[in-house]
C-alpha positions in Angstrom: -67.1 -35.1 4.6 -68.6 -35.4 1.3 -67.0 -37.7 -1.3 -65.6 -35.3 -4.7 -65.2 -36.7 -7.5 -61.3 -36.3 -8.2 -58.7 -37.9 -10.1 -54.7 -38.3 -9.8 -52.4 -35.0 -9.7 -49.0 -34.4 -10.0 -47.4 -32.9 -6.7 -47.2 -29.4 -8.9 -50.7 -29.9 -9.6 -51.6 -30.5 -5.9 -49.8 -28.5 -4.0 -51.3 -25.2 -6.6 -54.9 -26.2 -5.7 -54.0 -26.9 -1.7 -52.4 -23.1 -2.0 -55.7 -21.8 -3.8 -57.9 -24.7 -1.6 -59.6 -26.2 -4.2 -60.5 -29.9 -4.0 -57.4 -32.7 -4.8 -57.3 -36.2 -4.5 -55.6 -36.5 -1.2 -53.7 -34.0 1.2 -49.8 -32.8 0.3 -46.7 -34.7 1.4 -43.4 -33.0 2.1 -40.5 -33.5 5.0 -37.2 -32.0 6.1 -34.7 -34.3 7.8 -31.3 -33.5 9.5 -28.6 -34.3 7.6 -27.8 -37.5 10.4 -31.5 -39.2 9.3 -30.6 -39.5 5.9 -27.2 -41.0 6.5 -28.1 -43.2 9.0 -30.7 -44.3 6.3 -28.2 -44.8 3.4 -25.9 -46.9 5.9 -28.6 -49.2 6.7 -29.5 -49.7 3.0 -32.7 -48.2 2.6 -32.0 -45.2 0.4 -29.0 -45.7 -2.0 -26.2 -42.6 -1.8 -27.0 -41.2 -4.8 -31.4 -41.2 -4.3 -33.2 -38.4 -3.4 -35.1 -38.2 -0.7 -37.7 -36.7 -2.7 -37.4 -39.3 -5.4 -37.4 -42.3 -2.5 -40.3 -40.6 -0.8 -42.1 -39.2 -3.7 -42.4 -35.5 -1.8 -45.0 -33.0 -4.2 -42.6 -30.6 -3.2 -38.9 -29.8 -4.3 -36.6 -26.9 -3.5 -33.4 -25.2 -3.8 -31.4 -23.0 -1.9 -30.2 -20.7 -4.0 -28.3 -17.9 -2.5 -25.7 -16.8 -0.1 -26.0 -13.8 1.9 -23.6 -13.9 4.1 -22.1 -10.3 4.0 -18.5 -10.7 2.9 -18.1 -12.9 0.1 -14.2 -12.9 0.1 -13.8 -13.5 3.2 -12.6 -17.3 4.4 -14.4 -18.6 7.5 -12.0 -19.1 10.1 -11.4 -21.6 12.9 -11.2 -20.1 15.7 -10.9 -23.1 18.7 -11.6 -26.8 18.5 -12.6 -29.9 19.7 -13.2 -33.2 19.3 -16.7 -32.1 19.0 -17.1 -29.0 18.2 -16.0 -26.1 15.7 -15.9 -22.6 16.7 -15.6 -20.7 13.2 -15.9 -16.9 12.2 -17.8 -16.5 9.1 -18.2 -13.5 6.4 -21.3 -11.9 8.7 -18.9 -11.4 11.0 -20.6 -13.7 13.2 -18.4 -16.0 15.5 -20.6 -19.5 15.8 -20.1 -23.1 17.5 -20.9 -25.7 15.7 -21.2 -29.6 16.2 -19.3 -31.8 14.2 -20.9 -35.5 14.9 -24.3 -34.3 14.3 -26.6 -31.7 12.7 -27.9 -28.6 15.1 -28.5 -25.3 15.3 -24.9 -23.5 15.8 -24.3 -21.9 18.7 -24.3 -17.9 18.5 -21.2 -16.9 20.5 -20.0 -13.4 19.7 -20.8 -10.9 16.6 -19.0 -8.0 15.2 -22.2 -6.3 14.0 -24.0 -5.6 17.3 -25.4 -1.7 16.4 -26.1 0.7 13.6 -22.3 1.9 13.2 -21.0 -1.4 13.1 -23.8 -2.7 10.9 -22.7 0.5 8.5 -19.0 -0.7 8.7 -19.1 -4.2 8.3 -22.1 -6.1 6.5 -24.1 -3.2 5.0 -21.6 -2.0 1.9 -21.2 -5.8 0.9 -25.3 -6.0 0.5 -25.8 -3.2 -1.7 -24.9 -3.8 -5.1 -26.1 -7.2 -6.8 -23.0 -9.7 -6.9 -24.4 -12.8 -9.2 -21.6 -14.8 -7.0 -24.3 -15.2 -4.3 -26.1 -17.3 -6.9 -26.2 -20.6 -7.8 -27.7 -20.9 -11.0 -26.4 -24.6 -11.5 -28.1 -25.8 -8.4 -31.0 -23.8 -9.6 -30.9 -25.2 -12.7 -30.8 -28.9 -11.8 -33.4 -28.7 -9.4 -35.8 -27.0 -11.7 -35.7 -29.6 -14.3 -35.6 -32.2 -11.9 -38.8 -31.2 -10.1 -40.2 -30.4 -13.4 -39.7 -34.2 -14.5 -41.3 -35.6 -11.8 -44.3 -33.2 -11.4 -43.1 -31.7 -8.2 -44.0 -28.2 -7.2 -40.9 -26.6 -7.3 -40.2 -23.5 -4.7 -37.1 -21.2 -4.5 -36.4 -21.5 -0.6 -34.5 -18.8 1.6 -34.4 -17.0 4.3 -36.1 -13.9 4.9 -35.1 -10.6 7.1 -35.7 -11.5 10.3 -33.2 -14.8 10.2 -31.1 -12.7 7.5 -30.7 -10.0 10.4 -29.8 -12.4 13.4 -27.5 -14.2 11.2 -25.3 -11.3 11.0 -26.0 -9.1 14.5 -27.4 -12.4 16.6 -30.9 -12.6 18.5 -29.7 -10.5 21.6 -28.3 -7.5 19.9 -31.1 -7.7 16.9 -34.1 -8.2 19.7 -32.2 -5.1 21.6 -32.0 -2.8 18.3 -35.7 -3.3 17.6 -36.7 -1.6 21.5 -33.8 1.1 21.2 -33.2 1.9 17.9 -35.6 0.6 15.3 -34.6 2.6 12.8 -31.1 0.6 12.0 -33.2 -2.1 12.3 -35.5 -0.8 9.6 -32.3 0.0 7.1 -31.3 -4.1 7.3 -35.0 -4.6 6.6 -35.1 -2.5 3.6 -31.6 -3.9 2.7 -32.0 -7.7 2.8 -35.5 -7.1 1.4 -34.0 -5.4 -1.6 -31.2 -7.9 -2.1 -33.2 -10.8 -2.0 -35.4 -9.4 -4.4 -33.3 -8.0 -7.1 -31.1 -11.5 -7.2 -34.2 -13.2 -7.1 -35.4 -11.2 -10.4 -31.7 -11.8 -11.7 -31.8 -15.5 -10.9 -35.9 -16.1 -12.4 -34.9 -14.1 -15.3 -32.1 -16.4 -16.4 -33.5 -19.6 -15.3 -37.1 -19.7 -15.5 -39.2 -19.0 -12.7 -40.1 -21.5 -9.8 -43.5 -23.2 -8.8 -43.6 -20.9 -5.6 -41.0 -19.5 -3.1 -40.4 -20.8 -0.6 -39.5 -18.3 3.1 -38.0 -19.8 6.1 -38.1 -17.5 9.1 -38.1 -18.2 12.9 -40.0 -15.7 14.7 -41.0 -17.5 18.1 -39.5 -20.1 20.9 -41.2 -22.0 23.0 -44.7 -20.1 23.9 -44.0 -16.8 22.8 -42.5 -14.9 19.3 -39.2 -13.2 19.6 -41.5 -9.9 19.6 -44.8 -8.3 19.7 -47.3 -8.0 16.9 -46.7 -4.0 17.2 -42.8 -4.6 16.8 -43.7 -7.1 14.1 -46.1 -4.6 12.2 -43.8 -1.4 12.7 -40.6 -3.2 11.9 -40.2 -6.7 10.4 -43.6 -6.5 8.3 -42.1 -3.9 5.9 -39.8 -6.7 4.7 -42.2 -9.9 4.2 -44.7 -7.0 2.3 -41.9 -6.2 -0.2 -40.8 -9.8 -0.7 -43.9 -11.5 -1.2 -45.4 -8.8 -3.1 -42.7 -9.2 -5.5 -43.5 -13.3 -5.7 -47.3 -12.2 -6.6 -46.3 -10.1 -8.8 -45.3 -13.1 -10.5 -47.9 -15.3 -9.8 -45.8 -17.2 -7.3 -47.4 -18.3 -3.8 -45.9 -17.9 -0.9 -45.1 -20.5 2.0 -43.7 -19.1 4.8 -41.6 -21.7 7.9 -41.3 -20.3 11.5 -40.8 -22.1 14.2 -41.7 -21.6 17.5 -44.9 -20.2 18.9 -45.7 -17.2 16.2 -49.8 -17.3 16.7 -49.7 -13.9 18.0 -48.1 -12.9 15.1 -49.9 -14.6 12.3 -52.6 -12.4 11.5 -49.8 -9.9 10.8 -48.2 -12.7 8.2 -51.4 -13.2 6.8 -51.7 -9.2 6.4 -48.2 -9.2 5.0 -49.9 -11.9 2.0 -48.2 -15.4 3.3 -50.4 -17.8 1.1 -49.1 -21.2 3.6 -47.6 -21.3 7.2 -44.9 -24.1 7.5 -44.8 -26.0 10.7 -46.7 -25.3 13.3 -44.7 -26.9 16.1 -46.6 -28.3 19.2 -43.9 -28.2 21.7 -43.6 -24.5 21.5 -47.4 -24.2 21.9 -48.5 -24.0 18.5 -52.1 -26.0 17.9 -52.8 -26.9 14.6 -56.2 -27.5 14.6 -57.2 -24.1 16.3 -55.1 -22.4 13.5 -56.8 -24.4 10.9 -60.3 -23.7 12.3 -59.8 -20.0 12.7 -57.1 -19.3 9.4 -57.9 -22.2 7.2 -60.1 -20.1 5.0 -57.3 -17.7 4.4 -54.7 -19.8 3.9 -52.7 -23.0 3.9 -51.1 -24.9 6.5 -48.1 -27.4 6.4 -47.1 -29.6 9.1 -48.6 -29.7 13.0 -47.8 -33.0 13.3 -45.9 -33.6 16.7 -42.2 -35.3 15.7 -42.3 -36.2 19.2 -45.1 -39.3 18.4 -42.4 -40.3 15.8 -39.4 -40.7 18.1 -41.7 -43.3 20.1 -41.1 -45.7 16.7 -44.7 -46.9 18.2 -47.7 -47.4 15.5 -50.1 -47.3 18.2 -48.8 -43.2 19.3 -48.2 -42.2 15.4 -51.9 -43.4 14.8 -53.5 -41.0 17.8 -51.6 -38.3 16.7 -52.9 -38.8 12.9 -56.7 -40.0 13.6 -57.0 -36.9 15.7 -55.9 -34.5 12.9 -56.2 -35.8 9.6 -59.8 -36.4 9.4 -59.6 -32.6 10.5 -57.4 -31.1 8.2 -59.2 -32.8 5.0 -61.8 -30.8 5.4 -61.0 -27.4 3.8 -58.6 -28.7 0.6 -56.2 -26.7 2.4 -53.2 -29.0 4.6 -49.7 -30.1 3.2 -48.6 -33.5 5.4 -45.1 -32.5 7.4 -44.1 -32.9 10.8 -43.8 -30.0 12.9 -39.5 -29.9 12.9 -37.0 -32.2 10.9 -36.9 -35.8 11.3 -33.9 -37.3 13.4 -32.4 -40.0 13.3 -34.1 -41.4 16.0 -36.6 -42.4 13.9 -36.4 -45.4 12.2 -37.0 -45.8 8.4 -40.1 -48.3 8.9 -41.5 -46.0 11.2 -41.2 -43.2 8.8 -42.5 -45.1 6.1 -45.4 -46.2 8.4 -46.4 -42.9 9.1 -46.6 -41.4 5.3 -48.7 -44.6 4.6 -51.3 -43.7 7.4 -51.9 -40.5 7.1 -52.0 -40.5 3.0 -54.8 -42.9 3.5 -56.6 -40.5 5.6 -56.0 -38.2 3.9 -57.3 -39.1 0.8 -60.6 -38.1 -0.7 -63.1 -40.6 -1.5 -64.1 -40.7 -5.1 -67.7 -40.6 -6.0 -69.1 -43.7 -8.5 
């Protein structure tokens, strides 16, 4: 690896040239943690209830979440059956979901009132045609903006994209069955989501200012496979990702795109579709990082790879492997963003996670030449 001769950035300034791979001083840093991690954190004094974690952490990247597309605005979730655990609640998409109350997860998906073209028509698509600036939270948008714009972060609009938008409302079963017997309604909540996210995105930008980069997440894949073939991808879903991240070129924005699962089958289609960054790349599902990186790395960006698994260990010895075998890797095309490849439980302790930002920042930082 040959030393460059590179001074300190700002995260905006670094995570630009990683998106563009151009040389920086040292690789990206960002994380996602469930909800329990940062508590658990706050309880045992290391982060104070009112820090950020990208403050406390100094990430180079900050988002926001900026809009809600659930279908029916007006209508009130509703509590359907509970436990001492759990919460079974009926929400505006329709969508009847079980979720935990002592601890972050993914909810369970139970029933859904949208499960084919004539119920899509009856009860989600009229609410997602017209732009309703309640889905928008310009305050939060706002505040994040200029705090990621104090602190030199690169600062990304985050959502969803159609594929989660769509399961959201009709679940996986019911989607995954629509796209093998009747594409075509699954092509018109394409087209819709793809259109709403776009127009309140131009509504929101034009108010507000316009971010660092945006910022997709999308789950496409489970462990070894994607939900569906790169022919279903190409014929159906790509329609959507085309008209959504052509829209963020069109305004010089870059594009990072989150899946988890195993979506290498599908990522030559992404990168076809103009994804500047994939986001995760988790190991347990099959995805290997430094095959990607070896065969995509010219093309784009990655961010993450790194197994969470090593990190639950709380061991320096594991976390080092896994680091010393990818780091030195992964420096070598100015083109990796440090992340693990899922959120961060609480299982990990705070030293440990400290521990491991420390170790791979130093190797992942350039040399500088004399």
């Amino acid at each position: 690896m040959k030393s460059r001769s590179v001074t300190y950035m700002t995260g905006k300034e670094r995570i630009l040239k990683i998106l563009n791979h151009e040389p920086v001083d040292r690789i990206g840093f960002y994380e996602h943690f469930w909800g329990d991690t940062r508590g658990k954190w706050i309880s045992e004094g290391h982060i104070k209830e009112d820090e950020s974690v990208e403050d406390h952490f100094n990430f180079d990247i900050q988002r926001c979440w900026a809009f809600n597309l659930v279908a029916n605005l007006d209508f009130e979730p509703e509590v359907i059956e509970e436990t001492e655990e759990t919460r079974l609640i009926k929400d505006g998409n329709g969508a009847i979901l079980r979720r935990h109350k002592l601890h972050d997860s993914t909810p369970e998906h139970v029933d859904f009132t949208v499960r084919d073209r004539a119920t899509w028509e009856e009860h989600a698509k009229p609410y997602l045609i017209e732009v309703d600036e309640r889905r928008i939270n310009f305050e939060a948008y706002r505040r994040a903006r200029e705090e990621a714009k104090k602190a030199g972060r690169f600062f990304v609009w985050a959502g969803i994209n159609v594929f989660e938008l769509m399961h959201n409302v009709c679940g996986h079963e019911y989607l995954l069955m629509g796209m093998a017997l009747d594409p075509d309604w699954v092509k018109d909540m394409v087209k819709t989501y793809s259109e709403l996210t776009v127009q309140l995105q131009k509504v929101l930008f034009e108010k507000e200012g316009y971010p660092d980069g945006v910022f997709y997440y999308e789950d496409m894949g489970f462990k070894e496979k994607p939900f569906f073939s790169m022919n279903m991808y190409k014929s159906i879903i790509q329609s959507g990702h085309i008209y959504t991240i052509d829209y963020a070129h069109s305004q010089n924005l870059p594009v990072i795109m989150h899946s988890c699962g195993y979506v290498e089958p599908l990522l030559p289609g992404m990168i076809e579709a103009g994804i500047d960054c994939l986001q995760v790349i988790e190991v347990k599902a099959g995805m290997d990082l430094l095959k990607l990186y070896d065969t995509y790395g010219d093309q784009i960006a990655f961010m993450g790879g790194i197994d969470v698994r090593t990190l639950y260990t709380n061991d320096k010895k594991v976390i080092d492997k896994e680091l010393e075998t990818k780091i030195p890797k992964l420096i070598e095309k100015f083109a990796y963003v440090l992340h693990s490849d899922h959120s961060i439980p609480d299982t990990v302790d705070y030293e440990t996670f400290r521990y491991y930002i420390k170790k791979a920042l130093d190797l992942g930082t350039y040399k500088q030449t004399v």
